[in-house]
C-alpha positions as CSV (number, residue, x, y, z in Angstrom):
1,X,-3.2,-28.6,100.6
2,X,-3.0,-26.5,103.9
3,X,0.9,-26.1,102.8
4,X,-0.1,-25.2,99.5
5,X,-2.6,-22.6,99.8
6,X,-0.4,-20.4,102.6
7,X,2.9,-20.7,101.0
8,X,2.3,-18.6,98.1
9,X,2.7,-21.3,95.6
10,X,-0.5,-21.4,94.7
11,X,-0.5,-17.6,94.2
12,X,2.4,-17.9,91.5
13,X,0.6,-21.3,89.6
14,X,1.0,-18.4,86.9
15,X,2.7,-18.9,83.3
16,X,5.7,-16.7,83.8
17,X,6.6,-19.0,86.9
18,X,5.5,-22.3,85.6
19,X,5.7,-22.2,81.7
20,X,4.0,-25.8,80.7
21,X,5.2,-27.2,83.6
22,X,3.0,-28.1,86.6
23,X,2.2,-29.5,89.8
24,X,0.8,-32.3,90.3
25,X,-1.7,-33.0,93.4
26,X,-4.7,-35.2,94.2
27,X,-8.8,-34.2,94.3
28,X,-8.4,-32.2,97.1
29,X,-6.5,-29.7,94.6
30,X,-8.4,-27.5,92.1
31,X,-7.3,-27.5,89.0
32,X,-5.4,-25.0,87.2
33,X,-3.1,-25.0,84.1
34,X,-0.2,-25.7,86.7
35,X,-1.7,-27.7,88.8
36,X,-2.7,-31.6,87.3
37,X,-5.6,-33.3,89.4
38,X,-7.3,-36.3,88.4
39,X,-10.5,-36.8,86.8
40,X,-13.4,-37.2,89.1
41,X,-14.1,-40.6,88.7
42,X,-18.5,-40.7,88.6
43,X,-18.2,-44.1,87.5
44,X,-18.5,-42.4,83.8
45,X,-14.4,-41.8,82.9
46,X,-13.5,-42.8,79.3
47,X,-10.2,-45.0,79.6
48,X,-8.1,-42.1,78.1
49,X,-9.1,-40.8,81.6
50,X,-8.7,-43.8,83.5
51,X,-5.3,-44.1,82.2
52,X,-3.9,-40.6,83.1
53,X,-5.7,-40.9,86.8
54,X,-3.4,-44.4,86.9
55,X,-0.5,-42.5,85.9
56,X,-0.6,-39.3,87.4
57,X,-1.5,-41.3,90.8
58,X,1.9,-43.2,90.2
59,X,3.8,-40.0,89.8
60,X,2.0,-38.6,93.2
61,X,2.9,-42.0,95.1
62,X,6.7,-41.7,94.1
63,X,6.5,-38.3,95.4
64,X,5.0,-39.0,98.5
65,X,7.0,-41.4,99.6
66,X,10.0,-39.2,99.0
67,X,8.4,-37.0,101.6
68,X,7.9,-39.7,103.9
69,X,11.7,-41.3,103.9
70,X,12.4,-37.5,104.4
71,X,10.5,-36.9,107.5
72,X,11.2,-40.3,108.5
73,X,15.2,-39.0,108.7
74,X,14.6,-35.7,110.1
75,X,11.7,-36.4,112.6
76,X,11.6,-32.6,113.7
77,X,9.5,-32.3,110.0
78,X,6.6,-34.2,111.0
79,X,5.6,-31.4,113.6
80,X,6.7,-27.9,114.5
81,X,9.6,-26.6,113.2
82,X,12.5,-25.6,116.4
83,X,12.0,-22.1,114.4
84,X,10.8,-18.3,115.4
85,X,11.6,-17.1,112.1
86,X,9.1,-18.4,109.8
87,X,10.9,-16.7,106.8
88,X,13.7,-19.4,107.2
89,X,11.8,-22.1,107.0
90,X,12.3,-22.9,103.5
91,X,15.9,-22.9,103.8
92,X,15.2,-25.1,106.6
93,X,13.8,-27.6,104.5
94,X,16.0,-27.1,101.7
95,X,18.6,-28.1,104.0
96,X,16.9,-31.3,104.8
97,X,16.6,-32.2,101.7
98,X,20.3,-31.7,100.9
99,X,21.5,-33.5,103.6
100,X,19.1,-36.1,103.1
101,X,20.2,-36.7,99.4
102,X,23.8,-36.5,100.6
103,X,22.9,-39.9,103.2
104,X,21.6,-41.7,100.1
105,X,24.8,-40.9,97.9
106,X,26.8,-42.0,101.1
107,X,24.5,-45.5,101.0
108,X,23.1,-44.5,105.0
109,X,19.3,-45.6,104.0
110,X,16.4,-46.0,106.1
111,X,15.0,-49.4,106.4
112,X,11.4,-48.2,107.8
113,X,10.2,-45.0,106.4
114,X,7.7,-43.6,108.9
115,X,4.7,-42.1,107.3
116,X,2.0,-39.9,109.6
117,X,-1.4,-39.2,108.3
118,X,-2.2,-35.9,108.3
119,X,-4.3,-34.3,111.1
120,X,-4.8,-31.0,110.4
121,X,-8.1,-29.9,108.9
122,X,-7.9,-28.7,105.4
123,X,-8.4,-24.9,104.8
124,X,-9.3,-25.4,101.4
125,X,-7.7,-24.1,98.6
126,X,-7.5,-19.9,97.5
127,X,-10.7,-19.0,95.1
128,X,-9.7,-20.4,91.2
129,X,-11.0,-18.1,88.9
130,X,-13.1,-20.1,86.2
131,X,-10.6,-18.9,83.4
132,X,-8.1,-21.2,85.4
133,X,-9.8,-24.5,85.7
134,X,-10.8,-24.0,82.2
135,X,-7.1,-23.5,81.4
136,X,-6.1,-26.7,83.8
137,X,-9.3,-28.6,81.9
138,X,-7.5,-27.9,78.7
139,X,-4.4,-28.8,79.8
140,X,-5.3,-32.0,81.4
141,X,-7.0,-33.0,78.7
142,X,-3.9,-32.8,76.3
143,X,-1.5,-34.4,78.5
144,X,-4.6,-37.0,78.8
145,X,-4.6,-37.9,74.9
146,X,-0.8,-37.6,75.0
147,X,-0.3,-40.7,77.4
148,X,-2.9,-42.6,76.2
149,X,-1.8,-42.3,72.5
150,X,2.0,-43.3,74.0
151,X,0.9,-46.0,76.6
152,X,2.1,-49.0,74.4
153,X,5.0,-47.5,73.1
């Protein structure tokens, strides 16, 4: 979340950047039209909501452990970056990442993926204007009736 809210990401969660694609993050998130978080779960959710929580917390887990066979390869990820310029850090990354893909395709895997809880306190996300949630809410709740209504194709 910390990541999210000062990398300007969350500042361009905007239709001309996203279209009707989105993010996808867990409750810490606030919800926007492109960015999916799950439905608080008050012991109330209908099983259309069940369901998409089940499957959007599938689609998070895949993703995180991406990150974490990443960072478990390039250990200099799970601090500080050996970086002054903090306007090269993406590329940083980016390189990582290629280079990381590149061991797969070569068959060099890791056999013990190191994963490290995060420490840092949360910032909190940037203020969401109502008009987004309600925009996220709507969207949510389509992609919600859209799984459900496929889940035993």
């Amino acid at each position: 979340m910390r990541s999210f809210k000062y990398s300007g990401v969350q500042q361009r969660c905007m239709d001309n950047y996203f279209g009707n694609k989105h993010l996808i993050g867990d409750s810490a998130y606030t919800i926007q039209k492109c960015v999916m978080v799950p439905y608080k779960d008050n012991g109330h959710l209908s099983p259309q909501e069940t369901h998409f929580n089940h499957v959007l917390s599938r689609s998070r887990i895949i993703v995180e452990r991406a990150i974490g066979l990443l960072k478990g390869r390039w250990r200099f990820l799970l601090d500080k970056l050996p970086m002054r310029r903090t306007d090269l850090i993406p590329f940083y990354i980016i390189a990582c990442t290629v280079l990381h893909n590149v061991c797969l395709l070569r068959g060099d895997e890791i056999s013990y993926p190191i994963l490290v809880m995060d420490d840092v306190e949360d910032q909190g996300p940037l203020e969401i204007t109502r008009e987004q949630k309600e925009e996220g809410v709507c969207k949510r709740d389509e992609i919600k009736s859209n799984l459900y209504s496929l889940r035993n194709v």
